[in-house]
N, C-alpha and C positions, 0 to 999 in steps of 0.2 A: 452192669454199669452202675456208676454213684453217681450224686448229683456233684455238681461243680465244686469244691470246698477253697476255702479261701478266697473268695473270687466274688466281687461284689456288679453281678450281672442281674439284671431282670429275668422274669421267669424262670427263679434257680430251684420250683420243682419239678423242672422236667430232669430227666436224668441224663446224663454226659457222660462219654467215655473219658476216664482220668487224666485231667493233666497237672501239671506239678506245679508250683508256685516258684517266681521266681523269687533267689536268682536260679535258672535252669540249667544244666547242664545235659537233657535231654528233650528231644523235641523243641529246639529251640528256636525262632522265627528271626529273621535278620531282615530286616528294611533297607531298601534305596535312600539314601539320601539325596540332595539335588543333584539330577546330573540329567536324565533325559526331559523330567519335568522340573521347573526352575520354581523353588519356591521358597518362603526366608521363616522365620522364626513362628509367626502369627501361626503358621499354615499348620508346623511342625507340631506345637502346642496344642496345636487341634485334633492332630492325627494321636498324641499322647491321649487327650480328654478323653475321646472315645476310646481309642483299641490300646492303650496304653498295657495292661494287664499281660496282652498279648503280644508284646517287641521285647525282645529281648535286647537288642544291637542295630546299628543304625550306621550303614556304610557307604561313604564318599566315594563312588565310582569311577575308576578313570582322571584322577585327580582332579578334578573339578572342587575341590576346597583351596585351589591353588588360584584360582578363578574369582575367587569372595574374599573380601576383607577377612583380616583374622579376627576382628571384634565379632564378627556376623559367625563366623565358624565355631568361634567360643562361646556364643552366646546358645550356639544349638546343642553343642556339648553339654552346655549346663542344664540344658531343657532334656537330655536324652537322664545324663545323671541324675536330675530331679526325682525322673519316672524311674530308676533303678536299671538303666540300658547303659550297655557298652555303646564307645562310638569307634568306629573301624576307618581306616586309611581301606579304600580300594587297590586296585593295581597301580600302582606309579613308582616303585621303588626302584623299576628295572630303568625308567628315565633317569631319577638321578643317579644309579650307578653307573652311568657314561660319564661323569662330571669328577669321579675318582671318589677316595675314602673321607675326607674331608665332608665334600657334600652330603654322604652318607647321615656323617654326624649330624651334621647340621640342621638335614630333612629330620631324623629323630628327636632332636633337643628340641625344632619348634613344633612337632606334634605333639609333645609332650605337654608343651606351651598352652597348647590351642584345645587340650580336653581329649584327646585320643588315646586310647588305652591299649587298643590292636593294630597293630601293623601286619598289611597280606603283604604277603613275598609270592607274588605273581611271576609263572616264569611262563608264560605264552610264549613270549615274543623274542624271550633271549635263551641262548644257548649254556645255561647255568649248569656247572655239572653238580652232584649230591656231595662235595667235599665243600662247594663254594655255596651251596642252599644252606650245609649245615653250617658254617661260620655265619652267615646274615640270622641264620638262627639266632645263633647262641650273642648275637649282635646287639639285636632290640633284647632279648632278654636282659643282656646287662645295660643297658642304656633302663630297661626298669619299665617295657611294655611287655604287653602277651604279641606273642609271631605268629602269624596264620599264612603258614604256605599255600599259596593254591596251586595245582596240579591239575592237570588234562593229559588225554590222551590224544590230543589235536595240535599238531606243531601247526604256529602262527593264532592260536585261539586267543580271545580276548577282543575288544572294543567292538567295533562294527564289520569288523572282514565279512565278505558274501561267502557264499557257500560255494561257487564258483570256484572263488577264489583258496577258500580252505579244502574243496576235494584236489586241487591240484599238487594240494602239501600231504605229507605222508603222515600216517598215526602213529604215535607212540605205542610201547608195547606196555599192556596190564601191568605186566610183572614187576613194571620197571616203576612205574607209577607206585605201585605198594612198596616197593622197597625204599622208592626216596620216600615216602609218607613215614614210614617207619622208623626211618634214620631221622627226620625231622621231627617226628614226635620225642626220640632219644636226646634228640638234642635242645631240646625243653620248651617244642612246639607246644600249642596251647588246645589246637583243632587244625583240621588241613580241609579247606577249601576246595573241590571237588567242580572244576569248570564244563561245563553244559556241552560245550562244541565238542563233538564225536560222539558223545552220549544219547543227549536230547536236543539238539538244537542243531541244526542242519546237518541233520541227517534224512537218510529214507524212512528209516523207521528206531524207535528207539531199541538203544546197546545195552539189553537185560544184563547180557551175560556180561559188561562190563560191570554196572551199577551192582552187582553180585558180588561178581571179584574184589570189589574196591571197600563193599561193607564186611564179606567175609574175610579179608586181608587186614586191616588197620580195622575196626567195629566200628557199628554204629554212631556210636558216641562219640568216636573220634574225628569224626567228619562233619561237614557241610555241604549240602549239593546244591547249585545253583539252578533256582526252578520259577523265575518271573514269568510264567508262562501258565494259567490256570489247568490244561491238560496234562502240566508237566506234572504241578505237583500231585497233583492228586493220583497220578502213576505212581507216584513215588509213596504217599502214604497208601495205594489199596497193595503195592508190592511189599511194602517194609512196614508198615503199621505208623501210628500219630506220633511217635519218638524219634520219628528222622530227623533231623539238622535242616533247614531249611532257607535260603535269599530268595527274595520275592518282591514285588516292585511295595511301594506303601499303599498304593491302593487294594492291593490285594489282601490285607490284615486279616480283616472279616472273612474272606470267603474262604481262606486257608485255616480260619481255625473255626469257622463253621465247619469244614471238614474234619477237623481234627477232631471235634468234640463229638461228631456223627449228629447234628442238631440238621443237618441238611447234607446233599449230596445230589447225584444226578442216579442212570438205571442203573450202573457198575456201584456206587457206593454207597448211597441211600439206606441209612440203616446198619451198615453193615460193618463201621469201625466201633474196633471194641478196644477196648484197656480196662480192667480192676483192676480198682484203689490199691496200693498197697494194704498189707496185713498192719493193723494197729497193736 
């Protein structure tokens, strides 16, 4: 291990397992924005002060920026930009493509507007085939944002649905999953978005062998896994090491990159995350 480098943290001689300075393009942390907890600018500015070093990206779930004045949603964009963070559009894209191509536009030109750089192409809840993921692609890229498909293996996953309700819906197949990621990365996806429900999130137990499939098919890098769930993520970093892609609520900053840095841990990971520096 080295100690922390670039990183202006208290007690930087103890020693860390490495992590990269942003901007990141591994192991990178993505934050809730408001959507379960309602919170405006003051709060935001807060959660930068402190764990700032540590967010990379900062995403509006479930549209809920549709919900807040646009002054108030630009105003956080410019606080995410301040701190050197993307700000992401969560799932909503599949709403307004009920409204036709027009609205498409439209949804694009005023996120652009409002300080959004990422646009997810959530496809839970709709029946999008990999011809029609790959044009919405190649869509926000020319309109002049980065595209973040998200994918599951759980037909109907996304907002609140029960578990109930999603075991009565059938799984998608792996395969199928890495192929549209593949095809989406080709078509000048920027990361694909990796949805919880069938993996870690109502289930009986968590889907190794998918979260396997899904990093040996498209890599590491090329993904995000949705892990607002403290047990989750840290499955995820003692499985795949501190360089996973990470969403995680905002309160969770600190304890996921306590983890990361192996500065703390529970009986499974205490100690036990490693990374060296790269070679100088």
């Amino acid at each position: 291990m080295s100690n922390a480098i670039d990183f202006d943290v208290s007690m930087n001689f103890v020693p860390r397992a490495w992590r990269p300075a942003k901007p990141r393009t591994i192991g990178m942390t993505e934050i809730r924005a408001p959507y379960y907890s309602t919170f405006g600018t003051r709060h935001l500015q807060d959660v930068f002060d402190v764990a700032g070093q540590w967010v990379d990206g900062i995403k509006w779930a479930g549209g809920s920026f549709s919900l807040v004045p646009a002054e108030q949603v630009k105003a956080m964009s410019d606080i995410a930009h301040d701190n050197g963070s993307y700000v992401s559009s969560g799932g909503w894209i599949e709403t307004v493509l009920r409204y036709g191509d027009d609205a498409v536009d439209q949804y694009l030109k005023e996120a652009k507007e409002v300080g959004f750089d990422v646009i997810e192409i959530s496809t839970g809840f709709i029946m999008l085939p990999t011809s029609g993921l790959e044009r919405l692609v190649e869509k926000v890229v020319k309109a002049g944002l980065k595209a973040k498909p998200e994918l599951g293996i759980q037909i109907g996953s996304g907002g609140d649905s029960g578990e109930a309700e999603l075991a009565a819906e059938s799984a998608k197949d792996i395969g199928d999953l890495v192929d549209r990621g593949k095809r989406a990365l080709d078509a000048g996806a920027s990361i694909i978005m990796i949805e919880s429900e069938g993996i870690t999130e109502n289930v009986d137990e968590r889907n190794t062998a998918a979260a396997a499939s899904i990093i040996n098919g498209l890599g590491l890098e090329n993904v995000m896994f949705e892990a607002a769930d403290g047990p989750v993520f840290e499955w995820y970093i003692k499985n795949y090491g501190n360089e996973c892609n990470l969403f995680v609520d905002h309160s969770q900053i600190l304890q996921l990159e306590g983890l990361r840095q192996n500065i703390w841990g529970n009986k499974s990971t205490w100690g036990r995350v490693i990374n060296p520096a790269p070679v100088k």
